[in-house]
ZAMARGU-4260 file (C-alpha; in steps of 0.2 Angstrom, whole numbers, plus 5000, padded with zeros to 4 digits):
<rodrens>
0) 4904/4936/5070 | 4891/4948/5068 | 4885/4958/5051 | 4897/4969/5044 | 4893/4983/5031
5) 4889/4977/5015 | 4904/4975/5006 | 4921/4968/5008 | 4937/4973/5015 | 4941/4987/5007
10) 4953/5001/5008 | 4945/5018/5016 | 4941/5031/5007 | 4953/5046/5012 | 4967/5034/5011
15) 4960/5030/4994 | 4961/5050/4989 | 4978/5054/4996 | 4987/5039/4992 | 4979/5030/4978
20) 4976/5047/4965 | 4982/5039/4946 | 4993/5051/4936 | 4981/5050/4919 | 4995/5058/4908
25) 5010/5045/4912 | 5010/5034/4897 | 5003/5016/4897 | 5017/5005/4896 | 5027/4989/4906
30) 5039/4996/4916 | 5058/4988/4917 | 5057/4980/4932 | 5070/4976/4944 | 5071/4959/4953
35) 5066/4954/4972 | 5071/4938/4981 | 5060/4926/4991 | 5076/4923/5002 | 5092/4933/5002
40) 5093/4935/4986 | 5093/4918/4980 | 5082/4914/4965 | 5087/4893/4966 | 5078/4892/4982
45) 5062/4882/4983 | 5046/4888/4981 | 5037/4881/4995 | 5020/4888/5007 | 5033/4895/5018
50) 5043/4905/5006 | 5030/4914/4997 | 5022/4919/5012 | 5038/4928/5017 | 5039/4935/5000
55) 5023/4941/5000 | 5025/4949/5018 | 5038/4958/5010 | 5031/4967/4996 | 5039/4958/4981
60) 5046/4972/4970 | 5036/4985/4976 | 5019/4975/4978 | 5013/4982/4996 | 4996/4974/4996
65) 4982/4964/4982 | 4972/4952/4981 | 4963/4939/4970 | 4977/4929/4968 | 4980/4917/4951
70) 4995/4911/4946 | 5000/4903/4929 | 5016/4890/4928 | 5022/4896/4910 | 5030/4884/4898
75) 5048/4890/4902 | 5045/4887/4919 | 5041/4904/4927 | 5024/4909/4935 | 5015/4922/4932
80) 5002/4930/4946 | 4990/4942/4942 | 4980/4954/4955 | 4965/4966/4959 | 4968/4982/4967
85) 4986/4979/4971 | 4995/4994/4979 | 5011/5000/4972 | 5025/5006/4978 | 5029/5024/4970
90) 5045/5028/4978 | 5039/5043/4986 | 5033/5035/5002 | 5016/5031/4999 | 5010/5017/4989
95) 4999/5020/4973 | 4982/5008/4972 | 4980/5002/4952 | 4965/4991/4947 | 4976/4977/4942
100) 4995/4972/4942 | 5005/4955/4939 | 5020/4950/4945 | 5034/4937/4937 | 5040/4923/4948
105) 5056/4915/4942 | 5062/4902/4955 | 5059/4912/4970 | 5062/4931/4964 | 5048/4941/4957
110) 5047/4956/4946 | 5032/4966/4946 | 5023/4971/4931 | 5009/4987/4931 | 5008/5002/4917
115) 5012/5019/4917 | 5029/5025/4925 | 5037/5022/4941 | 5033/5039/4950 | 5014/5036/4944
120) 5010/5019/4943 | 4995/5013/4932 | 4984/4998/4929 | 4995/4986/4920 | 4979/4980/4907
125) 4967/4993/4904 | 4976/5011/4908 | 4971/5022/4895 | 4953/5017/4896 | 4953/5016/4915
130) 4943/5030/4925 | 4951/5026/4941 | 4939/5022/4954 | 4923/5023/4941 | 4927/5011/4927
135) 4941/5000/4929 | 4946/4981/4924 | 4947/4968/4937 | 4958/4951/4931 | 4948/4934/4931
140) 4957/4918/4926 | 4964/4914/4910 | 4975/4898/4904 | 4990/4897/4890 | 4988/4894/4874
145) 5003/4890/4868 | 5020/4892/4870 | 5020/4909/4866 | 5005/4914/4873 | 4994/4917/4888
150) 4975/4922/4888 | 4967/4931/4901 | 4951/4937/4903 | 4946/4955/4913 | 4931/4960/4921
155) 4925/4978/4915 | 4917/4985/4934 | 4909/5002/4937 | 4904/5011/4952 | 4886/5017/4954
160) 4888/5018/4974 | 4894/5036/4982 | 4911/5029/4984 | 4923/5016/4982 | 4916/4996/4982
165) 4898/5004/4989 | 4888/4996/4971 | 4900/4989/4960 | 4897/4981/4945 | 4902/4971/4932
170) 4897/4978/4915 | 4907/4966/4901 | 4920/4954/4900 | 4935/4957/4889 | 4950/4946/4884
175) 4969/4952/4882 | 4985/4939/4876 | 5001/4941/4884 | 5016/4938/4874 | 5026/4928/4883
180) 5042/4931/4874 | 5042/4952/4882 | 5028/4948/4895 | 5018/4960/4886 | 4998/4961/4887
185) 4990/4968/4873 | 4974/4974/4869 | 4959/4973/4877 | 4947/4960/4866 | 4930/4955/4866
190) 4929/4939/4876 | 4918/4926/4867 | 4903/4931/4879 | 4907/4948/4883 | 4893/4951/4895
195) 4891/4953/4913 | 4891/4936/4919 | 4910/4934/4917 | 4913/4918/4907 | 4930/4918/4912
200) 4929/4918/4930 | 4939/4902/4930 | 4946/4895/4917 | 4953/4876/4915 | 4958/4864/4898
205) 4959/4849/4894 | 4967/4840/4879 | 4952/4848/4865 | 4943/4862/4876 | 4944/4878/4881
210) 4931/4879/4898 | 4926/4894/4905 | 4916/4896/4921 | 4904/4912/4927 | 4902/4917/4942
215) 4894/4935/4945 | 4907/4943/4956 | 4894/4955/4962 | 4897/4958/4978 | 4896/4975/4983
220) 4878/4983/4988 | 4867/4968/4984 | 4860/4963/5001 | 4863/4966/5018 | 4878/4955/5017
225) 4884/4962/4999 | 4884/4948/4989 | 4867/4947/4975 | 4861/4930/4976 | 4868/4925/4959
230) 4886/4923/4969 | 4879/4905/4972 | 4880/4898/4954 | 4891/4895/4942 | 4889/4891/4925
235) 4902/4884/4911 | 4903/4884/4892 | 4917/4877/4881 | 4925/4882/4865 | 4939/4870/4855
240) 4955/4872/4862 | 4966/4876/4845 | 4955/4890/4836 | 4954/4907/4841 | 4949/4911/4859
245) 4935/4923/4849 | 4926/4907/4844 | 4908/4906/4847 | 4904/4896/4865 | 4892/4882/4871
250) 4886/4881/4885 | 4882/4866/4897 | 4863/4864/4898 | 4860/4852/4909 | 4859/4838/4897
255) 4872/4843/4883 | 4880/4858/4875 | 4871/4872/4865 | 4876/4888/4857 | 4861/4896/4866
260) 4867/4904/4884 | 4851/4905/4891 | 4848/4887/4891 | 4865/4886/4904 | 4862/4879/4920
265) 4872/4882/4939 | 4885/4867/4941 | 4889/4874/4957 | 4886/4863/4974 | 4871/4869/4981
270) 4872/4859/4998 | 4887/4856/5010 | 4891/4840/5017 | 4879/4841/5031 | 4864/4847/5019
275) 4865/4866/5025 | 4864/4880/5012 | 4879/4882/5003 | 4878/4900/4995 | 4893/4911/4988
280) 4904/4900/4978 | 4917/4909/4968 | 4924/4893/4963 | 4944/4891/4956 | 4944/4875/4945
285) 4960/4866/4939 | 4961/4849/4928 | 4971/4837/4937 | 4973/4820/4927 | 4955/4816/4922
290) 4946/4823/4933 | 4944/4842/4938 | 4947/4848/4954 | 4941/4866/4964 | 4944/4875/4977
295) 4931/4887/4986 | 4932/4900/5001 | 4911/4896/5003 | 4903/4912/5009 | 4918/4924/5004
300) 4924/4933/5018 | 4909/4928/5027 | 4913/4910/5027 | 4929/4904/5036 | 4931/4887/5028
305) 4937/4881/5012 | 4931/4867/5002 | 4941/4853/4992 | 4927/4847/4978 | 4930/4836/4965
310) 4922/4829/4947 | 4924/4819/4932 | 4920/4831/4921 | 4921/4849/4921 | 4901/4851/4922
315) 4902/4841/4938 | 4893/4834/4948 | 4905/4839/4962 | 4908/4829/4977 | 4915/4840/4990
320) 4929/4827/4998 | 4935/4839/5012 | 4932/4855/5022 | 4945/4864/5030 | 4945/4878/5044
325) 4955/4893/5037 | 4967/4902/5048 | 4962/4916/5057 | 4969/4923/5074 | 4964/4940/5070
330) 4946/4945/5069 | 4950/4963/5064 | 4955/4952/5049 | 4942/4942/5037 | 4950/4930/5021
335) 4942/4927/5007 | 4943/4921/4989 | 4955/4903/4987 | 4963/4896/4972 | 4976/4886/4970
340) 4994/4890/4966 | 5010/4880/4961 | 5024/4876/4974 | 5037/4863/4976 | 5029/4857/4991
345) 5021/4839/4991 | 5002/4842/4990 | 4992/4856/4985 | 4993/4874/4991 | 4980/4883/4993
350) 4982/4905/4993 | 4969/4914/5004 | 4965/4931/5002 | 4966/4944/5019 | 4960/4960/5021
355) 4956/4972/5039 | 4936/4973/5038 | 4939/4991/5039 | 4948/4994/5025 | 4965/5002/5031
360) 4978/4998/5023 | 4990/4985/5032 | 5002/4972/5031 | 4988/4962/5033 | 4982/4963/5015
365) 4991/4950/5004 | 4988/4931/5003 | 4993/4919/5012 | 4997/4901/5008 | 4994/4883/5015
370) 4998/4867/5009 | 4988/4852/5012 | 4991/4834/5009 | 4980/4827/4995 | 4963/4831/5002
375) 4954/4822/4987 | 4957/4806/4994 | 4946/4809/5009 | 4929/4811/5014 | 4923/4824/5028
</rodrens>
């Protein structure tokens, strides 16, 4: 495939101004939202690969189109998904874009969850200091807390290019709770590093920690591919799993941890398995047992494989135990960003984010999801 302009997918920009216009004055709230089923209505059914890419095809309670999929499973047994740039359905017959959104998966029926009102849809996290399409809040991972709670953490981004995704950056990191009791987010919080490197990226505990992984996300405007060359690292810092999530960090050096960020080192892969470059790696790491698992769409929507890594620890090192092709039979298509979501298939499955490379708006912009068998027992 040869170079595409530099920056992703993205949605054009008079579709942008006639179908994506954010009613400032509608109050910031959680709407009540109404319920749609994976599968005739059904709730019961099981959540497979299969099942959530027909609810996904079919805009799940209004949910025409996102991306950068995370899913959390929730004490009670629900998940909840959060989203960039997800397009809303405003009941008028045009979808509204918002910065972010979430939807509520309970069994195979989702709810969707975004601020303002119905007729004028607003960013779910983040409205009233949202200057849509000039400062806005992108989700990153996050990780529950407790039974009552669930952390996430948002990147702050601004636009210094002439339009839309043409040099976009991330400016500060910030943290919001979700009660999980009304599924409300509250306030936007200082992250523990609230700067630009996005601690928080990908987040992952274990039985006394709290770890929270950077990656730059800048990707927009860079270089003649997009991305800045900071896209291929990833750092990590930690904080004790049961004080508050404001709680000074340290970060991995290297050869221990310290309180000073500058001393942090990338933990990232830097070779694939044949010794190549490997360069854009917005890992998505989950604990599994005692050892730590991630998944990575390599290259972004350049690349069009994703790699299985895995690690004793959550510095790493990382041994990438397999490589798979990702589907595409489309190439006025292009995927990109993987992480792992929960199913009750056998294996792990793997959510892929698709886009057109021009922009326009399409069924074609959602996730799709795979499920492989157990690639951490094999070696590519």
């Amino acid at each position: 495939m040869s170079p595409k302009p530099p920056r992703r997918p993205r949605v054009a920009r008079g579709l942008l101004a006639t179908a994506a216009v954010l009613v400032a004055a509608a109050a910031s709230s959680m709407l009540g939202p109404t319920i749609t089923a994976a599968d005739d209505g059904d709730c019961d059914t099981p959540v497979t690969a299969e099942v959530l890419n027909d609810a996904f095809g079919d805009s799940p309670d209004g949910l025409v189109g996102a991306d950068y999929q995370r899913a959390y499973e929730l004490p009670d047994g629900r998940v909840l998904w959060t989203f960039q740039d997800a397009y809303v359905d405003d009941g008028a017959g045009g979808p509204t874009l918002v910065h972010n959104a979430a939807l509520i998966q309970t069994g195979s029926c989702f709810e969707l969850l975004h601020g303002g009102s119905e007729a004028s849809p607003e960013p779910w996290v983040g409205a009233e200091s949202t200057d849509p399409f000039d400062r806005w809040y992108w989700p990153l991972d996050g990780y529950v807390r407790d039974d009552d709670t669930l952390v996430l953490y948002y990147a702050e981004m601004t636009e210094l290019g002439s339009g839309y995704l043409e040099r976009t950056e991330p400016v500060a990191t910030w943290a919001v709770e979700v009660d999980l009791d009304t599924m409300t987010a509250g306030p936007l919080e200082r992250a523990p590093n609230p700067g630009s490197e996005l601690y928080g990226f990908s987040v992952t505990t274990d039985d006394d920690h709290v770890y929270l992984y950077a990656q730059c996300h800048r990707q927009f405007g860079f270089s003649d591919y997009g991305h800045d060359p900071c896209t291929g690292d990833v750092f990590v810092a930690r904080q004790p799993l049961d004080l508050p999530p404001s709680y000074p960090l340290e970060y991995w050096t290297g050869d221990g941890w310290s309180r000073n960020s500058s001393l942090a080192v990338n933990v990232a892969p830097e070779t694939r398995p044949d010794g190549s470059e490997r360069v854009i790696n917005p890992m998505q790491i989950e604990r599994d047992g005692d050892r730590w698992i991630a998944v990575t769409k390599v290259g972004d929507w350049w690349g069009d494989e994703v790699f299985y890594d895995v690690a004793p620890s959550p510095q790493g090192p990382w041994t990438t135990v397999s490589v798979e092709p990702v589907p595409s039979e489309d190439p006025e298509v292009a995927s990109y960003f993987a992480s792992l979501v929960p199913t009750d298939d056998a294996g792990w499955t793997v959510a892929v984010g698709y886009n057109r490379w021009d922009g326009q708006l399409s069924s074609d912009y959602r996730p799709r999801f795979t499920t492989v068998d157990d690639p951490w027992t094999r070696r590519t």
